[in-house]
TITOR-532028 format. One record per residue: residue in one letter; x, y, z of N, C-alpha, C in turn. Coordinates in steps of 0.02 Angstrom, whole numbers, plus 50000, padded with zeros to 5 digits. Example, Ala and Ser with C-alpha at 12.3 -4.5 7.8 and 13.67 -1.06 7.14 Angstrom:
REM residues 2
a506604971650390506154977550390506604983550390s506424988850354506844994750357506455000250394
REM end
This chain:
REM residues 202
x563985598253583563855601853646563235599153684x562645597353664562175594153675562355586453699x562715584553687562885576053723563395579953789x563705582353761564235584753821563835589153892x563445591953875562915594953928562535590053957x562375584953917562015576753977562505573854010x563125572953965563465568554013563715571954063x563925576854067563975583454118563585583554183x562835582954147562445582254222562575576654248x562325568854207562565563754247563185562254272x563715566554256564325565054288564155567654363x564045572854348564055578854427563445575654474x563015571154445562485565854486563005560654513x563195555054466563655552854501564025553654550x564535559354545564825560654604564545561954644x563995566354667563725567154714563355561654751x563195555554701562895548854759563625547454787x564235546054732564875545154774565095548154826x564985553654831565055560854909564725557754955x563845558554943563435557255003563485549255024x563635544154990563855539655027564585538055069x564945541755037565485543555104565595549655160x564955554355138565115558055191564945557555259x564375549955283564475548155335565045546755357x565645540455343566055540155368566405546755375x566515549755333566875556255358566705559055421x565985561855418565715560655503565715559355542x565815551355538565845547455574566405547455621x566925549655583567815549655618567915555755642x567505560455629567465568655657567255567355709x566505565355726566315567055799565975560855838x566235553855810566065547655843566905545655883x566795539755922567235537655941567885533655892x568605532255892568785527055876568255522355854x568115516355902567845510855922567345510755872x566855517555886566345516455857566385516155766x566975521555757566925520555703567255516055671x567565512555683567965504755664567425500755658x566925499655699566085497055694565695498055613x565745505755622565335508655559565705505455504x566515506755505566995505155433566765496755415x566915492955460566605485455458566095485755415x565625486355427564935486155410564725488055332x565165494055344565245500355268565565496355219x565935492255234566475489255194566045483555156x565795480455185565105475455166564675479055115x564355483355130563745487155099563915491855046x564885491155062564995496654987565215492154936x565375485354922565225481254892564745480354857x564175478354902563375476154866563245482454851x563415487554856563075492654810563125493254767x563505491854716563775491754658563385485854628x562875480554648562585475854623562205477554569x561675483454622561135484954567561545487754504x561845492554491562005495054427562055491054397x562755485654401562785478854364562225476054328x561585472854388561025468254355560745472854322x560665477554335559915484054273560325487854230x561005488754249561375489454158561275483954096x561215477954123561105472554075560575474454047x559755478554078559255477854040559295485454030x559705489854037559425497854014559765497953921x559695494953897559435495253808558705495653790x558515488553834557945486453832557295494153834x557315496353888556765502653885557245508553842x557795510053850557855514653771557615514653732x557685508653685557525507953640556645509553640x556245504453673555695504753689555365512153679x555645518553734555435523553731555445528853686x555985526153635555955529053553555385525753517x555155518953546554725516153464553925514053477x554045511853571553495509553589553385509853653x552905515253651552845518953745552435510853789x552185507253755551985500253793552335498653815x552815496353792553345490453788553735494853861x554115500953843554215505953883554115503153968x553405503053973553035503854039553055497754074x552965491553995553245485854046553795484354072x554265486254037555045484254036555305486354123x554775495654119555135498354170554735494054231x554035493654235553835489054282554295484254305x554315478354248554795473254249555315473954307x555605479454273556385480954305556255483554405x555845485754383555565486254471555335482754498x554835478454485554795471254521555535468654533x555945467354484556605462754515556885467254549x557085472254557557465476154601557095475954652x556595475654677556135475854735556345468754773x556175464954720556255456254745556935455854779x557475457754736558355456454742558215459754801x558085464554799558235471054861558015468054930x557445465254931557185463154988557595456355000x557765452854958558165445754972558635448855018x559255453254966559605453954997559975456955062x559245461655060559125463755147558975457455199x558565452855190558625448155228558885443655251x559505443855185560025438355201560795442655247x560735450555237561115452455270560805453355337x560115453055350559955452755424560015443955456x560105439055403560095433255448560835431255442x561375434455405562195432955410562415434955426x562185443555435562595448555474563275445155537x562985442355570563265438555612563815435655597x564025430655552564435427855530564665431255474x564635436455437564855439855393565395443355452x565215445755479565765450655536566155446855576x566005441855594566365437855626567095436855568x566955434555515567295432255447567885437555466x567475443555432567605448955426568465453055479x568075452255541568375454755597568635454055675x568215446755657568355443455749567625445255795x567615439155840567285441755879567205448655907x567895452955923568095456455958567395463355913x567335461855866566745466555815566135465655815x565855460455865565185459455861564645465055861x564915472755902564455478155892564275479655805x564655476455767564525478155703564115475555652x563775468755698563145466655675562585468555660x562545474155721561845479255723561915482155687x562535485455675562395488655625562445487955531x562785480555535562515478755463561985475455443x561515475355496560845472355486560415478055492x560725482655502560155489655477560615492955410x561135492155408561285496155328561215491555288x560895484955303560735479355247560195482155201x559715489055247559105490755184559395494055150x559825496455166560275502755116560275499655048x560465493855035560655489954985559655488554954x559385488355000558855487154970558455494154940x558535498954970558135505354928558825505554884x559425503854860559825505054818559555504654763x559495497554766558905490754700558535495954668x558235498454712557475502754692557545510354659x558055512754710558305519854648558865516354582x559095513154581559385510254505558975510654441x558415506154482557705503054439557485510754424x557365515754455556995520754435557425525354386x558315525054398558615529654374558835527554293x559035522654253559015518954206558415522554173x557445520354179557375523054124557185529554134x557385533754198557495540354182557935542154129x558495540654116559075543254103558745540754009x558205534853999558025532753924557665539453912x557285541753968556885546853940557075555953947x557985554753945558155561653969558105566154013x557935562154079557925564954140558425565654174x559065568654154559595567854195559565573254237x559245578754235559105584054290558845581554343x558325576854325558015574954398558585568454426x558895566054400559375564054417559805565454498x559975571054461560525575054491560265580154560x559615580854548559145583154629559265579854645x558895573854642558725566454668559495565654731x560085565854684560805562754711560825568654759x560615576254747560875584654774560425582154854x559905579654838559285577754898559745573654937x559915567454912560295561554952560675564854982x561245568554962562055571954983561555576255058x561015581155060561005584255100560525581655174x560165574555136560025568955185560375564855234x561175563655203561645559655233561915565855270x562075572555259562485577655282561935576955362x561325580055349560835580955392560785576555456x560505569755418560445564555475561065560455519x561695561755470562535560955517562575565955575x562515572955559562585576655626561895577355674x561385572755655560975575055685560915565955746x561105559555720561135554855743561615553255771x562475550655736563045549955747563155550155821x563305558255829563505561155900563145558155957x562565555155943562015551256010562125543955997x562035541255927561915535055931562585530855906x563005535055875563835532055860563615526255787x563925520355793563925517955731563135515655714x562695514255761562125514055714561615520455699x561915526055710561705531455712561915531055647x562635530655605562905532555531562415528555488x562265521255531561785513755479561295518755468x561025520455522560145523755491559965529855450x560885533355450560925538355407561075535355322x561185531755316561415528355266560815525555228x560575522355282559805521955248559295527755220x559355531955290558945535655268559115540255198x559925539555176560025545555132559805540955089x559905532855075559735530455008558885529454994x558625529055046557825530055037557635537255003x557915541955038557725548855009557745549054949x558335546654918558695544354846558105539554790x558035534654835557445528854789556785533154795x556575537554850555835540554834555775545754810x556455549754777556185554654740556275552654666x556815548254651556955543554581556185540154575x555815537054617555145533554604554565541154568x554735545754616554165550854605554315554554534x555115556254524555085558354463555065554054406x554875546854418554795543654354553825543254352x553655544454419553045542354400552745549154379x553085553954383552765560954349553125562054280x553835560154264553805558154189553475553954153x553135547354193552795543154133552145540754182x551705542754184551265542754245550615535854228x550875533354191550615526154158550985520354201
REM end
């Protein structure tokens, strides 16, 4: 019952980053245009890809601080450092390379006829970059049994993306959804940063 009650929370975390990253588009097709939102889907389609990066690269190292935080709270602190420096690094690369391809990624993608959809994958390119950064923080939460804060963390995101879609969208159309997107995954990486630095404040 005790394993089944963690994986429980992190399931119901999970889904809820899965919700709040689609409930812009849902939004998006409620009270944006067509046009615009064929813009947003473009863009989305790119960035829901690379999201899935980070888990990939920092699943490879989440043994590494498990283990650590059973035997050796040092080792622990570097590992998790470690793991945030590269997610910081990746994160910022790969924001910059979607602000200098954007262009030709959509083109690829969709035709000239989509060029409005540049702008806006060169602003949901940070999305991918505070992604990096809540990964890095959520891993050795989850070594040190934090799956509650977890699951705020994702409850925060869901009512960030809900918030800033009806509050942008309706004025600014598809890069109104980009800056919601960001903003829900920032909300996401700065409360994953804060509850790790108040679980291990070293």
């Amino acid at each position: 019952m005790p394993l089944l009650r963690e994986v429980f929370v992190v399931g119901v975390g999970i889904a809820l980053n899965t919700v709040y990253f689609r409930v812009t588009v849902i939004i998006m097709s409620l009270v944006a245009t067509a046009v615009q939102t064929g813009y947003f889907a473009v863009s989305f389609r790119v960035v829901e890809v690379l999201i899935g990066v980070p888990g990939l690269v920092m699943a490879a190292a989440f043994p590494i601080p498990t283990r650590a935080q059973r035997d050796d709270q040092e080792r622990f602190a570097h590992a998790t450092r470690r793991m945030f420096e590269l997610a910081v690094l990746i994160g910022v690369w790969l924001a910059v390379c979607l602000e200098l391809g954007a262009g030709f990624v959509i083109e690829v993608l969709a035709g000239k006829s989509a060029h409005p959809a540049v702008a806006v994958l060169r602003i949901q390119g940070l999305a991918v970059m505070f992604t990096f950064v809540a990964v890095a923080c959520a891993y050795p939460m989850l070594s040190l049994g934090r799956q509650r804060d977890l699951l705020v963390a994702n409850a925060l995101g869901l009512v960030a993306a809900l918030a800033l879609s009806l509050l942008l969208i309706p004025s600014m159309g598809a890069e109104g959804g980009a800056v919601t997107t960001v903003g829900a995954e920032a909300t996401l990486a700065l409360v994953c940063v804060v509850a790790l630095i108040r679980a291990r404040p070293g």
